[in-house]
C-alpha positions in Angstrom: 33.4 206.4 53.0 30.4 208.4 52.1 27.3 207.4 51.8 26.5 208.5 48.4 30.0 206.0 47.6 27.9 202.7 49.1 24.8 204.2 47.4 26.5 204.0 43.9 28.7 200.8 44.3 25.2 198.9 45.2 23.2 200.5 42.3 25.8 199.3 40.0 25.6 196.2 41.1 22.0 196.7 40.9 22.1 197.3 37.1 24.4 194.7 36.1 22.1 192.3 38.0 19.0 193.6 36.1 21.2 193.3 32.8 21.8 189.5 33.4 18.0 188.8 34.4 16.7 190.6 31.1 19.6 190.2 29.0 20.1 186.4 30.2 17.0 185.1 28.7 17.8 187.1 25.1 21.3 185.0 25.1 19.4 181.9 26.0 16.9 182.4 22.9 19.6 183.3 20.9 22.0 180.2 21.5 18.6 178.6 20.5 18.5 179.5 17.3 21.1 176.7 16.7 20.9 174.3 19.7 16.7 173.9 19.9 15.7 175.1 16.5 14.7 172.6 13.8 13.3 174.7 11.4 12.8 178.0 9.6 9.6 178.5 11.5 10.9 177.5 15.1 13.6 180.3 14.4 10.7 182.7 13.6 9.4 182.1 16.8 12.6 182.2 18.7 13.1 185.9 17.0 9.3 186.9 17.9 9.7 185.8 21.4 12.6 188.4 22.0 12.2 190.8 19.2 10.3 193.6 21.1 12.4 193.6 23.8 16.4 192.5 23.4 17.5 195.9 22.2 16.2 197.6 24.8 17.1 194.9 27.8 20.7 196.1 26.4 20.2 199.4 27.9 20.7 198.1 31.3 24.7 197.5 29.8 24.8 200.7 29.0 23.4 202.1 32.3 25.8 200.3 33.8 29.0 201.0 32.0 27.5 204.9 32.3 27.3 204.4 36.0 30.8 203.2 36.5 32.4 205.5 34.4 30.3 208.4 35.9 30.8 207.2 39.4 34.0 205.4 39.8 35.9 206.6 36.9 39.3 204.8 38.3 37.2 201.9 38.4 36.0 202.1 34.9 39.6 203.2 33.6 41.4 200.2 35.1 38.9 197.5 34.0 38.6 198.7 30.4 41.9 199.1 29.8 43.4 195.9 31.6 40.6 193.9 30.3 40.7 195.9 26.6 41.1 192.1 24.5 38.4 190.3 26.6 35.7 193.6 26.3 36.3 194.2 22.8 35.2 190.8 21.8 32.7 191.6 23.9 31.2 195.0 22.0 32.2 193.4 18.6 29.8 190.6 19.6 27.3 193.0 20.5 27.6 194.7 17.6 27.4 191.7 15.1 24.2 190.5 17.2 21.8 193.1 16.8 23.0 193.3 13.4 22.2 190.0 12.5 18.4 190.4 14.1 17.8 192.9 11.1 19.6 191.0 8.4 18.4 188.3 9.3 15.5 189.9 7.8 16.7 191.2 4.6 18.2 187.9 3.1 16.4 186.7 -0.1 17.4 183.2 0.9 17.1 181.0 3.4 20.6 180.0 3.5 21.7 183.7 3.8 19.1 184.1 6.7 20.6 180.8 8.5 24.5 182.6 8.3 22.8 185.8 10.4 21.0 183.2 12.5 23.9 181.3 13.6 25.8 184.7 14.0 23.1 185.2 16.6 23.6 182.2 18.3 27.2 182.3 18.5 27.2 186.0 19.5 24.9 185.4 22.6 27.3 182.6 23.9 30.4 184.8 23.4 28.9 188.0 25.5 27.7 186.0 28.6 31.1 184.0 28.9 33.3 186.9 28.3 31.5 188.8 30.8 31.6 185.9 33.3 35.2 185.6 32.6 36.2 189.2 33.0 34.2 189.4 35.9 35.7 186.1 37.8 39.1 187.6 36.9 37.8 190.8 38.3 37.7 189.4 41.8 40.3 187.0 42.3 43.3 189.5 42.1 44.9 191.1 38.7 48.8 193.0 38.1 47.1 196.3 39.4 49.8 198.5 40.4 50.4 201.7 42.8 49.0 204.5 40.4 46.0 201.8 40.0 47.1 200.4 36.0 46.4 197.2 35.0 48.7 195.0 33.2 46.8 191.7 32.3 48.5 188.8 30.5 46.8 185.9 29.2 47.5 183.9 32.6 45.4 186.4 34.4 42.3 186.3 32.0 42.3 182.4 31.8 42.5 180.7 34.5 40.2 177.6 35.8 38.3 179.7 37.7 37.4 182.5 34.9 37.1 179.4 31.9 34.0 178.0 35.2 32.4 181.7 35.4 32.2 182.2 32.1 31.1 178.8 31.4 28.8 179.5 34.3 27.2 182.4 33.4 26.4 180.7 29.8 25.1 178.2 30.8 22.4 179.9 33.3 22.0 182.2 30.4 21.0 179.4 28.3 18.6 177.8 31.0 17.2 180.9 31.7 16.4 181.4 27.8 14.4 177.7 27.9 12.4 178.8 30.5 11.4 182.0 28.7 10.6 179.6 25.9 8.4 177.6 28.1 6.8 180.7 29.1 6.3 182.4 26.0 6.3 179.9 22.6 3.6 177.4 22.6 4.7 173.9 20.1 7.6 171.8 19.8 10.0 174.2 20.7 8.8 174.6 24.2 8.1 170.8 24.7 12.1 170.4 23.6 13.2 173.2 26.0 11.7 170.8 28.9 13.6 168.0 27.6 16.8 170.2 27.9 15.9 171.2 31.3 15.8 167.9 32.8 19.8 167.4 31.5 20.8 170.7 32.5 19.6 171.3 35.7 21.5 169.1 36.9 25.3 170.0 35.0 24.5 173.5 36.8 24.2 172.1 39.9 27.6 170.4 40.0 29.0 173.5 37.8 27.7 175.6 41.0 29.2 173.3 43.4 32.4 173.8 41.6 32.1 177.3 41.3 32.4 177.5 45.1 35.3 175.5 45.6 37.4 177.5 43.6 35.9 180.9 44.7 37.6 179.8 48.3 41.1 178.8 46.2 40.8 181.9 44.0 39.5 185.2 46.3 39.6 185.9 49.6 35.5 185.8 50.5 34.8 182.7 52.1 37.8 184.0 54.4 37.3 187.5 55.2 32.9 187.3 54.7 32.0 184.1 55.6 28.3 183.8 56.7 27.5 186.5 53.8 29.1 184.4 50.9 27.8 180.9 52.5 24.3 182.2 52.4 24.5 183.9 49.4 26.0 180.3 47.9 22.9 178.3 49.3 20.5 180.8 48.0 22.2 180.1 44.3 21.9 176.3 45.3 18.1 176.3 46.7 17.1 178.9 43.9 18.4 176.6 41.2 17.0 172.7 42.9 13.4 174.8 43.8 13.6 176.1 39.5 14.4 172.2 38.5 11.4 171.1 40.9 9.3 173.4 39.7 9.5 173.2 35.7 10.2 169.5 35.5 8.4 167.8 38.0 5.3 170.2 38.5 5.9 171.6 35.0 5.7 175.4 35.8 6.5 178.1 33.7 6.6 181.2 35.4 8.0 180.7 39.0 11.3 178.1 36.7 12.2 181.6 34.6 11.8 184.2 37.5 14.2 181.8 39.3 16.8 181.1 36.6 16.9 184.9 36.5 17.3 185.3 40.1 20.2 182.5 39.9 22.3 184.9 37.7 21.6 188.1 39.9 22.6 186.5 43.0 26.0 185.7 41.2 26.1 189.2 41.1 25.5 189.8 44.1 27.7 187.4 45.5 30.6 188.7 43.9 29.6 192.3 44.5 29.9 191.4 47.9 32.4 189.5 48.0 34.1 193.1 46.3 33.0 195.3 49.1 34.3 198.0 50.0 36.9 197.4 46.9 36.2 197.5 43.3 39.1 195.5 41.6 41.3 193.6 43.7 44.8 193.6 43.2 47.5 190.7 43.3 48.7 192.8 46.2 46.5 194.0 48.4 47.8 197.3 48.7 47.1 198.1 45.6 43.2 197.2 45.4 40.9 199.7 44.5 38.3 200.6 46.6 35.1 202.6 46.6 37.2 205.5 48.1 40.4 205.7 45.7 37.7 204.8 42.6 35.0 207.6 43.1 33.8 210.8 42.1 33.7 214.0 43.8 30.7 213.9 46.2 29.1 216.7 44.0 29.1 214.4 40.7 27.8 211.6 43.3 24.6 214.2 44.2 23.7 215.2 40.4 24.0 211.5 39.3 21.4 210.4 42.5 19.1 213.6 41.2 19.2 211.8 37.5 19.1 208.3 38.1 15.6 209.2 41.0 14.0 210.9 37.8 15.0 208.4 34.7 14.9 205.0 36.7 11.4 204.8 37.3 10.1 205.9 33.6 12.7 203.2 32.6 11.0 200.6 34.8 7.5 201.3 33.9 8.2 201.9 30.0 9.6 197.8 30.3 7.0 196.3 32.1 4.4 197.8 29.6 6.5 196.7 26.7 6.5 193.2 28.3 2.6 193.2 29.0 1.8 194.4 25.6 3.8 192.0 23.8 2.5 189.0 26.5 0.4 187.0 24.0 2.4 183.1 23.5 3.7 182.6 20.3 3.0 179.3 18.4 6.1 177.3 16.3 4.4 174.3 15.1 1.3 172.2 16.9 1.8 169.8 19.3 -0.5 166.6 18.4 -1.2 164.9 21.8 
């Protein structure tokens, strides 16, 4: 194994991490658009919040579907052809999202603007929980046979544990989106955001608890990397209790979203861990693709490194300046104290 192989596997775990920080919170606003809105105006506000920003937070998908298909092409074969259904649904709900933000726009009614609204909010539950599925499936072993082709039937999409991560990763999605609207939207909508905090916090809590018992029924990491995936599961746990503390009872903003976002990386993490040094992990072991078997030639490896050392940095610094430019809170309606 070469070190340009670990270098890759990590920054594609790196990339789908930053995806589900920046990307988490525009699903969260989104699913608001139906489950905190009351109005035309808190919708207005909900769209502001995000406008400036979703479609390029979406990049980081397509860095990291670039990076797997550049990197570990067998990798990239295997899950997008096994997983076809479950990642369709996925780019059709893409698709009919970022539509809907400029249609949305375009309608000469308001009832034609709430259709492309609710689109939106449908459309940012589907993506996170498809991903979480596919993803949970990913890792606890799938019909992968010698020549590394995937067969998946409906048994190995949905199964208790996929139906919890994709639940899951909704779910944080959607807290994650309340704190950005704490952060960023001054008015009713933010107070309500709080109030749904104080019920949720907890349900993710018990779902995370969950989550772990079945990780040790469903994959082998507990077993085989035990003191990585313990700590990596407390981490979840005491990043998730300090976020509650923090945004209910001292009624923080910043330090609740920076944390919800850091929840849904370290599920990442965790599972990209858990992965090492395979990619996809076959019902027989035998059969599991690995960093080795999955990767480009070590020349492809060098070019790629050259690339991303150039492009990763103006990436960074053209999104924090798009973040800090478009700081200012946004106002839905006046809270009367």
């Amino acid at each position: 194994m070469s070190t340009l192989e670990v270098v890759w596997f990590v920054l594609v775990g790196t990339l789908w991490a930053g995806f589900f920080f920046l990307e988490g919170f525009d699903f969260g606003i989104g699913m608001q658009f139906v489950l905190n809105a009351r109005d035309q105006k808190d919708r207005e506000a909900l769209y502001q919040a995000i406008g400036p920003n979703w479609d390029a937070n979406e990049v980081w998908l397509v860095s990291a579907g670039a990076a797997m298909f550049a990197a570990f092409p067998f990798w990239y074969a295997s899950l997008f052809s096994g997983f076809y259904l479950m990642l369709f649904i996925v780019l059709l709900s893409l698709i009919y999202r970022g539509v809907s933000f400029e249609f949305r726009e375009q309608m000469p009614t308001i009832q034609g603007t709430h259709v492309w609204e609710n689109l939106i909010a449908l459309t940012s539950f589907l993506v996170p929980f498809f991903l979480g599925m596919i993803f949970t499936a990913m890792v606890s072993g799938t019909p992968i046979d010698a020549r590394g082709n995937l067969s998946a039937g409906f048994f190995d999409y949905v199964t208790p544990f996929t139906l919890v991560g994709g639940v899951a990763v909704s779910l944080m999605s959607y807290i994650h989106g309340l704190n950005y609207t704490r952060l960023r939207i001054d008015g009713k909508l933010r107070q309500r955001a709080l109030v749904q905090l104080k019920y949720l916090y907890p349900v993710l809590l018990a779902g995370e608890a969950l989550f772990a018992v079945l990780l040790y029924f469903y994959t082998d990491f507990i077993q085989t990397k035990t003191i990585q995936i313990l700590a990596l599961l407390i981490i979840l746990v005491i990043t998730t209790l300090i976020g509650w503390f923090l945004a209910i009872k001292k009624q923080q903003e910043i330090a609740p979203f920076i944390l919800s976002g850091f929840a849904l990386m370290a599920v990442v993490i965790l599972l990209f861990v858990g992965l090492f040094p395979r990619v996809m992990v076959a019902n027989n072991p035998l059969h599991s693709l690995t960093v080795i078997t999955a990767s480009s030639s070590a020349y492809t490896l060098k070019v790629m490194t050259i690339v991303v050392l150039i492009a990763l940095p103006v990436t960074l610094v053209y999104q924090i300046w798009s973040f800090w430019v478009f700081r200012k809170r946004i106002v839905s309606h006046k809270v009367i104290e």
